[in-house]
C-alpha positions, 0 to 999 in steps of 0.5 A: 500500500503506497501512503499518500503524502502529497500535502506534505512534501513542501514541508520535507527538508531543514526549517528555521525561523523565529517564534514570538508568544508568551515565552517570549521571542525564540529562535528556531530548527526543525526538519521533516524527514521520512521514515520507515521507507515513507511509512512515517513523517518525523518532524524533530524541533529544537527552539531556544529562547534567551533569558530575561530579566523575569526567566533564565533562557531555555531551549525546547526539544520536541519530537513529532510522528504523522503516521497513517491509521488503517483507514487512510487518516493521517494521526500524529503523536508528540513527545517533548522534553517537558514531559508532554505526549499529545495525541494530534488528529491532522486535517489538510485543507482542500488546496492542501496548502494549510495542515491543521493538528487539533488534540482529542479534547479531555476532561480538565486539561488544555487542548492544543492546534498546531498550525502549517500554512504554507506562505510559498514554496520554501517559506510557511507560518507555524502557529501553536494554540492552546485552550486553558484547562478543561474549555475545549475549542477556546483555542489562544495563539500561544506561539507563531513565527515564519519559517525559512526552508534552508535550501 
């Protein structure tokens, strides 16, 4: 069975770019590679925020799956140096030029979106949202930057 990743493919190669939210500015790299003989998508994310006079700097690692479930629907699994997974349904608008994560909504914790929107052939926008606890769908940018493919 040959997994269909055309909307992905812009995405395939090494990012970088800024970020601006509520940690404050950072600086950023990730990649999109494919894996397991294109059965999977990995994305590998590092970003380093300075120190403040509020906070000492700090980096975030994090590492994403986008794999196929059996009936065709991609699915995604994030894991990250603060300890979070966070199950991730995809959706790929119609132009496929927009890729959406949306965590199942729980009980009493936040629910998180991820964002893709691709603004040209090697540049995009990445946003990250949030809910606060336990109010599903009342999503707030929490961090969103462009990004660069090094080419």
């Amino acid at each position: 069975m040959s997994i269909n990743w055309d909307a992905w493919e812009y995405l395939v190669g090494e990012w970088e770019g800024g970020h601006g939210g509520s940690p404050g500015q950072g600086y950023g790299i990730f990649s999109f590679s494919y894996e397991l003989d294109r059965n999977i998508l990995v994305r590998k994310n590092r970003t380093s925020f300075p120190g403040t006079a509020e906070r000492a700097g700090f980096t975030h690692d994090d590492l994403l799956i986008i794999y196929t479930e059996p009936t065709g629907q991609k699915r995604g699994v994030y894991f990250d140096n603060e300890e979070h997974t966070i199950q991730y349904e995809v959706k790929v608008s119609h132009d496929q030029n927009t890729i959406v994560l949306e965590s199942d909504p729980m009980p009493s914790i936040p629910q998180f979106r991820f964002t893709y929107i691709k603004t040209g052939e090697n540049s995009l926008v990445a946003r990250f949202e949030m809910t606060p606890p336990g109010k599903p769908g009342e999503f707030f940018t929490y961090l969103e930057g462009e990004a660069h493919k090094k080419v």
